[in-house]
C-alpha positions as CSV (number, residue, x, y, z in Angstrom):
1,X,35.5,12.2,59.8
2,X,35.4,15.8,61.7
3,X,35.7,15.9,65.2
4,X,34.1,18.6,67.3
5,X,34.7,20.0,70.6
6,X,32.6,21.8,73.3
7,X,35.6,23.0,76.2
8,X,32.5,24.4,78.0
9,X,31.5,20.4,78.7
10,X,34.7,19.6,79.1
11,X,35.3,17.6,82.6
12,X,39.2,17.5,82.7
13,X,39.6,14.1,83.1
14,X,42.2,13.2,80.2
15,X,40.5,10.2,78.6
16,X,40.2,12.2,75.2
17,X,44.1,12.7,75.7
18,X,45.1,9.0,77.0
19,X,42.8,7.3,73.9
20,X,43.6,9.7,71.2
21,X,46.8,11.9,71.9
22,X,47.2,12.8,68.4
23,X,43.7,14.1,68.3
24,X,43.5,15.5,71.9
25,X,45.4,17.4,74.2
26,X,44.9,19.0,77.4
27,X,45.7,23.4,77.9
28,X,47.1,24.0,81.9
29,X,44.1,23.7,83.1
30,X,43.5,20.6,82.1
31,X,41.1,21.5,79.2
32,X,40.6,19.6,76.1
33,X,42.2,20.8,73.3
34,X,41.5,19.7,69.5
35,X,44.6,19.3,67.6
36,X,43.3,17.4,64.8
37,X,39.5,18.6,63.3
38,X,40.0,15.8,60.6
39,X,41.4,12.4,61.8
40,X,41.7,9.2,60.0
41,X,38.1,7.8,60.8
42,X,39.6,5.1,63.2
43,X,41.4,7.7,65.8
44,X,37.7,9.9,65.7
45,X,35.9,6.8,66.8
46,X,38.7,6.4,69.3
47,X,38.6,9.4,70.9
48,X,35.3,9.6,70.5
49,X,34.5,6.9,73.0
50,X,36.5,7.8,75.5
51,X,35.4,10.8,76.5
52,X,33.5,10.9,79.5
53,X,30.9,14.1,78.9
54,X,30.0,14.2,75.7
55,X,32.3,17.1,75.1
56,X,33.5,16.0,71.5
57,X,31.3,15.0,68.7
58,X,32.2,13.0,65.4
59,X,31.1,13.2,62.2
60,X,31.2,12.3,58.4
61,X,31.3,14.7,55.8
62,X,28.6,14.8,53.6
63,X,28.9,13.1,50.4
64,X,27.4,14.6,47.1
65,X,25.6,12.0,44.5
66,X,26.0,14.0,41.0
């Protein structure tokens, strides 16, 4: 699963970081920072749902049929 992040929507508030600090951290400003693009899928879904304004986005690679 990829995990996306939009600092601009980013409200400081750490809940990325609490639920998912392998995924997440914060810069000194208290800014989300993405440490991990590619999680196991378990951790994206995590993180995720805890954030509180829809800064950071999940989603699956897409899957070729040959």
């Amino acid at each position: 699963m990829k995990v996306t992040l939009d600092q601009d929507k980013c409200v400081a508030s750490g809940q990325c970081v609490v639920a998912a600090d392998d995924v997440f951290d914060q810069d000194d400003d208290g800014i989300a920072v993405l440490l991990d693009p590619t999680p196991p899928s378990d951790r994206a879904r995590t993180a995720r749902c805890a954030r509180p304004a829809s800064s950071s986005a999940c989603s699956r690679p897409s899957r070729r049929h040959v």
